[in-house]
C-alpha positions in Angstrom: -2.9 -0.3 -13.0 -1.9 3.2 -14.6 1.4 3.6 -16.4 2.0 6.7 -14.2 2.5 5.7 -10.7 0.1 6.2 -7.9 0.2 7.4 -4.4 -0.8 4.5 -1.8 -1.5 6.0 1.6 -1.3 3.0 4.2 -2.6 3.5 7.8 -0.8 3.9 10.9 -1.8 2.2 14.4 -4.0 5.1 15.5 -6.6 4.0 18.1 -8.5 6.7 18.0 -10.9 6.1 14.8 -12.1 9.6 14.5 -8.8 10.4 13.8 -8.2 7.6 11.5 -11.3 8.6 9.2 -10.9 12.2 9.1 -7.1 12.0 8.0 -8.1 9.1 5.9 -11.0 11.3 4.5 -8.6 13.9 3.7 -6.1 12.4 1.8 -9.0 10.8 -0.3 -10.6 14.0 -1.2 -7.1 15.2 -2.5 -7.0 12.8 -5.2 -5.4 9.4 -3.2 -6.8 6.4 -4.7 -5.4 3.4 -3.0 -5.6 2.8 1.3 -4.2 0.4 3.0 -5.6 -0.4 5.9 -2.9 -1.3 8.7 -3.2 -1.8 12.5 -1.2 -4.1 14.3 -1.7 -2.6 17.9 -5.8 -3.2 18.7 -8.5 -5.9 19.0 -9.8 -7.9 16.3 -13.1 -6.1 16.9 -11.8 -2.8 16.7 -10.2 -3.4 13.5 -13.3 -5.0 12.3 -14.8 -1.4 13.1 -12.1 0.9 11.3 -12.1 -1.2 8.2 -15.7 -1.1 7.9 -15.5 2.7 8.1 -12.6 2.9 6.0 -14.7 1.2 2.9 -17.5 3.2 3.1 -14.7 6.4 2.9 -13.1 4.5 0.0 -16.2 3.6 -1.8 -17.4 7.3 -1.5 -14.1 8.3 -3.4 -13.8 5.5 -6.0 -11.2 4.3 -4.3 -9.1 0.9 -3.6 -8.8 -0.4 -0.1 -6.4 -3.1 0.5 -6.2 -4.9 4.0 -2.7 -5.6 5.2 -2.0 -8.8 6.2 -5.2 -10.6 6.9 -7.0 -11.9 4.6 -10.4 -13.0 7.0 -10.4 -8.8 7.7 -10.4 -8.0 4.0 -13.4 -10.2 3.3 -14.9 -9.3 6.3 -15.0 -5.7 5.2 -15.4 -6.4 1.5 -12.1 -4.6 0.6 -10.9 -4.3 -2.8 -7.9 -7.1 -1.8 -5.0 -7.9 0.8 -1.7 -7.3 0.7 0.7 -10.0 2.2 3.8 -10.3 3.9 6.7 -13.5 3.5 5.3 -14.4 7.1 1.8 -14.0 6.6 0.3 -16.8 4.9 0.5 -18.5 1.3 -0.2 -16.2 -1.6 -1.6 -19.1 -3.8 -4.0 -20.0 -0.9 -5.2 -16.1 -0.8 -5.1 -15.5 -4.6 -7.9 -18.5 -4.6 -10.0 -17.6 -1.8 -10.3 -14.1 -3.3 -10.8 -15.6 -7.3 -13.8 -17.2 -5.2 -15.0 -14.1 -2.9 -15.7 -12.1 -6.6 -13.5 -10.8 -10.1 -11.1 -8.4 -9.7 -9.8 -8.9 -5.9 -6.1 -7.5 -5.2 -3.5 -9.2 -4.2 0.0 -7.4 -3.0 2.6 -9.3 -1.7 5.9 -8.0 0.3 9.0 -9.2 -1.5 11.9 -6.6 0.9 15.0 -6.9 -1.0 14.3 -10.0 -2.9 14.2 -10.6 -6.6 13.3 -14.2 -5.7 10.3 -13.6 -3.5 9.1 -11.2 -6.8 9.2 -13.9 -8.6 7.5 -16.2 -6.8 4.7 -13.6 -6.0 4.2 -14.1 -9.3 4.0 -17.4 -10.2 1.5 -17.2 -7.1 -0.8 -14.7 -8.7 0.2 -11.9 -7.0 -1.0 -8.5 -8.6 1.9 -6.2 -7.4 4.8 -6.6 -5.2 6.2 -3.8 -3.0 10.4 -3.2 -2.3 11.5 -1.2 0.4 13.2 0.1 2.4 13.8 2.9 0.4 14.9 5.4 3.1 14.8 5.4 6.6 11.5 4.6 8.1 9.8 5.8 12.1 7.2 2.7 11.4 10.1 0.0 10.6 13.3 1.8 11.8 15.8 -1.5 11.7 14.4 -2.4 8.1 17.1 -3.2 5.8 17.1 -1.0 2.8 16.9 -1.6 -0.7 18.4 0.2 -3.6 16.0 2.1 -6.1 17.6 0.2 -9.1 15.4 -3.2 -7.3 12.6 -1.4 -8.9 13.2 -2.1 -12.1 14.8 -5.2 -11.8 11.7 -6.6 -9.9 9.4 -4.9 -13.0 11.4 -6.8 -15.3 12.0 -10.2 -13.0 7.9 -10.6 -12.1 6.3 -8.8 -14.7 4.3 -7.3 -12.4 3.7 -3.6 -11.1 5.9 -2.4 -8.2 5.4 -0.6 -5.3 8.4 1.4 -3.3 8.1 1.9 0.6 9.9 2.9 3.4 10.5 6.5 4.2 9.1 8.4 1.2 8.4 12.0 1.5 7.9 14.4 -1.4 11.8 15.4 -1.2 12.8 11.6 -1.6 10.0 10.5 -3.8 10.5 11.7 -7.6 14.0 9.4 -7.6 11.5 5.9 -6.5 9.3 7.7 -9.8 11.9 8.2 -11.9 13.7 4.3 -10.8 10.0 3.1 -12.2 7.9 2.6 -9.1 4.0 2.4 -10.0 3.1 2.5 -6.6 3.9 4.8 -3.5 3.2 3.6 -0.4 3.3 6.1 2.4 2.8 6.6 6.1 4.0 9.0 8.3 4.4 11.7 5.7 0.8 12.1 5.3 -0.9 10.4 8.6 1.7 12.4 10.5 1.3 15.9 8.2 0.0 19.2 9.3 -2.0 19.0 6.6 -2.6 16.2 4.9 -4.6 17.3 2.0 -1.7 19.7 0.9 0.5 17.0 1.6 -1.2 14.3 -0.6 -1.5 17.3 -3.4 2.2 17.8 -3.0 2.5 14.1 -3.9 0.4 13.9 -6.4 1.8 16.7 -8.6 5.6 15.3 -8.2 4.3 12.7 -9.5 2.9 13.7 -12.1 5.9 16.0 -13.1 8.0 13.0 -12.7 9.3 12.0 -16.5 
């Protein structure tokens, strides 16, 4: 993973698939290389379907897709790994059946507030854990939130790259950059943007500019 941190656009329930893959498209063609594909509100079969579309999009980019929180989807689809939460099944038991599915499989695991979850993510062979809440967020409103300084902490507690989530716009953002996030994951701020493209740019310079 880069030393500078990257922008991780994660997907929002959206039904409607057109929508999904032209948004998705979008925020891919301005320079987004990491999607996470997230639906928790349709049918197996229809997430079968977006995921699917949503690797060819990220192959056609060079970028990652990552399947949130199942791991039969993201080997269905061929994705690039699966990211996990604390509910969501053993991360040793994933980290092996992706070793087996091919080299270089993903695996992200959910660690909230928890320096001890980070830790164990690690000794499971997790590739990145994720901290958040950062700020307050439409797509998890109750979601306790965690201080900026857990980035760092978690860095130095796992070893491992870490990704900030929960509310991050380009106001709030260069402070997650700056606290040593290598990841952001966002949702509304781009799905939910006038324009996305401008949106993802906007990102993508801060961080960039970020020292």
């Amino acid at each position: 993973m880069k030393s500078k941190a990257g922008l991780y656009a994660i997907t929002p329930d959206w039904s409607d698939s057109r929508r999904l893959l032209e948004t998705s498209e979008a925020i891919l063609a301005a320079g987004c290389r990491w999607l996470q594909y997230r639906n928790k509100a349709t049918t197996d079969c229809h997430r079968q379907e977006q995921a699917v579309a949503l690797r060819g999009l990220t192959r056609k980019f060079g970028a990652r897709l990552i399947v949130n929180d199942d791991l039969d989807l993201a080997l269905f689809c061929e994705a690039d790994g699966v990211h996990l939460g604390e509910a969501d099944g053993g991360l040793a038991q994933a980290r092996a059946r992706l070793d087996h599915a091919g080299p270089g499989r993903i695996l992200g695991a959910s660690c909230y507030q928890s320096l001890d979850l980070a830790e164990a993510a690690a000794k499971a062979g997790a590739d990145y854990i994720a901290f958040g809440s950062f700020f307050a967020s439409p797509t998890k409103p109750r979601a306790l939130r965690a201080d900026p300084a857990l980035l760092a902490a978690g860095k130095a507690k796992a070893g491992l790259p870490v990704c900030a989530i929960g509310g991050i716009t380009p106001a709030n953002a260069g402070q997650l950059v700056a606290a040593g996030a290598d990841l952001l994951a966002v949702i509304s701020a781009l799905f939910e943007a006038a324009d996305p493209y401008e949106t993802t740019r906007q990102f993508l310079t801060l961080i960039e500019e970020t020292p």
